[in-house]
C-alpha positions in Angstrom: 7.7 6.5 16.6 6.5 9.2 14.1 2.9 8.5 12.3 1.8 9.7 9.1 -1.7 9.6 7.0 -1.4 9.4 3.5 -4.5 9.5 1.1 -4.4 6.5 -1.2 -6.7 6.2 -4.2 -7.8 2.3 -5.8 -9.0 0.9 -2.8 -12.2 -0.7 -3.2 -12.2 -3.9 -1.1 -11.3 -5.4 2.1 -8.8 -7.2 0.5 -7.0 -4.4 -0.8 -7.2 -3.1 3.1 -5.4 -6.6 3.8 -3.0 -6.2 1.6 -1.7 -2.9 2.5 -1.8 -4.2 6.2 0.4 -6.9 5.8 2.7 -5.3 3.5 3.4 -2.7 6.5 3.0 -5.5 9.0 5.9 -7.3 7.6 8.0 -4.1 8.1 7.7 -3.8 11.4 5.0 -1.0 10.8 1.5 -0.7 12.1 -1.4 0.6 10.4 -4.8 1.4 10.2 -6.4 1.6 6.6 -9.8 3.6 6.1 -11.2 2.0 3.3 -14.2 4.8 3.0 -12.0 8.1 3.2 -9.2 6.6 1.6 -6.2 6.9 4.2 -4.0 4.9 5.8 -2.5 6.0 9.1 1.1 4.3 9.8 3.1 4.6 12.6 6.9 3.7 12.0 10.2 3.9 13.2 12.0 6.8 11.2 15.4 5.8 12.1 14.5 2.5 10.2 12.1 3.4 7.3 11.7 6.6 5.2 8.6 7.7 4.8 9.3 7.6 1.0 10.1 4.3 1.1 6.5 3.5 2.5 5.0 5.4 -0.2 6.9 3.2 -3.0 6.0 0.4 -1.0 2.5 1.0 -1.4 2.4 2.0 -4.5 4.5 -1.3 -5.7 1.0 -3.5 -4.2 -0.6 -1.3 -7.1 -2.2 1.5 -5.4 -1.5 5.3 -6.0 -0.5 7.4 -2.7 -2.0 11.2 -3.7 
């Protein structure tokens, strides 16, 4: 398992913490989103998922990972 933080900006709510949290969920990933500082810590299996491909994946729900 490898785990990553990425900063992610145009988070403002607790549904936008849902939302990436079950987007990852339903990857097989689990996360932990910091709604105040902005993160999201994921821990994920890199033989299964690029990390680049969780970035896009985040960024497709409409967010923007710095």
């Amino acid at each position: 398992m490898k785990s990553i933080t990425l900063k992610v900006s145009g988070m403002t709510c607790n549904h936008c913490v849902k939302s990436i949290e079950t987007a990852l969920i339903e990857k097989k990933m689990s996360s932990k989103v910091d709604l105040k500082n902005k993160t999201v810590q994921i821990e994920f299996n890199e033989n299964a998922i690029k990390e680049s491909d969780i970035k896009s994946l985040i960024e497709e729900l409409g967010y923007q990972v710095l």
